[in-house]
N, C-alpha and C positions, 0 to 999 in steps of 0.2 A: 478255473472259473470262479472261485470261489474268493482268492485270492482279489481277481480283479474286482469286484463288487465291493468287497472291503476299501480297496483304493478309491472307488469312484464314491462311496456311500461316507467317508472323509472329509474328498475334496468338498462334496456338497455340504458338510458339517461347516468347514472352515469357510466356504464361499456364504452361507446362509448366515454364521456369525460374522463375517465381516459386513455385510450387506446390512444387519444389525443394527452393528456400531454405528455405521454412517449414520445410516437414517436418527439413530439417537442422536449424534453428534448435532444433526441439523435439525431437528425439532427442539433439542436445547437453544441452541443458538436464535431461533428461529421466534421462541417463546418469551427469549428472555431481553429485554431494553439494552441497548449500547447505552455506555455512560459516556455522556460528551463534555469534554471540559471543555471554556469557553473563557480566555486570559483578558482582563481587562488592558487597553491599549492606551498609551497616551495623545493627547492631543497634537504636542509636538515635542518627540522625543529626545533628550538632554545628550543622546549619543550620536546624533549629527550633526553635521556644521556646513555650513553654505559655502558654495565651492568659491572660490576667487573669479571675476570680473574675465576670464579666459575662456576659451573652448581645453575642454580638458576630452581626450579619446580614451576608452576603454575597453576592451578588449574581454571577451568572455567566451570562454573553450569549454564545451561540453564533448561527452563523451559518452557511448554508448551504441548500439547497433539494433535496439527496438523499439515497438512502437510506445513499450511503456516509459525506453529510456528518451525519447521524445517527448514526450507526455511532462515528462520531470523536468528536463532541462528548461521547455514554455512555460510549466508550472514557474519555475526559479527566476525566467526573465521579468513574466508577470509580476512578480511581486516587487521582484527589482525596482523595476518601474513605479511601481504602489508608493515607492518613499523615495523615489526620485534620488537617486544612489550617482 
C-alpha cells in the first residue's frame, strides 16, 4: 500500500510540474511583444521582366494532404498573382 501512494504522490509531482511549465511558457509568451519585421518593397522591382506579346500557360503543382497544407499553397498562388508572375 505503501509502495503505491509513493507512485501515485510522483506522478502528481511530475503532472503538477509539467502543468507548471506550460502555464510559465504561456504567460511568457503571452506577456511579452512579437517582434515583427516589416521589408521595405519596391515600386517595380528590377527582377521581373514583361512577358512577350503571347499567351504563355503555367502550370503550378502543390502538394499536401491538409488543411494547413491548403492554406499554404492559396497563400503562394495569392501572392503569385500580387506580381503577376
Amino acid at each position: 500500500m505503501a509502495r503505491k501512494f509513493e507512485v501515485r504522490k510522483v506522478f502528481l509531482y511530475v503532472v503538477v510540474g509539467m502543468v507548471g511549465t506550460v502555464g510559465l511558457l504561456i504567460a511568457a509568451a503571452w506577456f511579452r511583444p512579437t517582434p515583427v519585421l516589416i521589408l521595405p518593397t519596391a515600386e517595380h522591382p528590377d527582377c521581373l521582366t514583361p512577358a512577350e506579346d503571347r499567351e504563355v500557360l503555367i502550370g503550378l503543382g502543390v502538394s499536401g494532404g491538409g488543411s494547413r497544407a491548403a492554406l499554404f499553397a492559396a497563400g503562394a498562388m495569392e501572392a503569385l498573382a500580387k506580381i503577376r508572375v
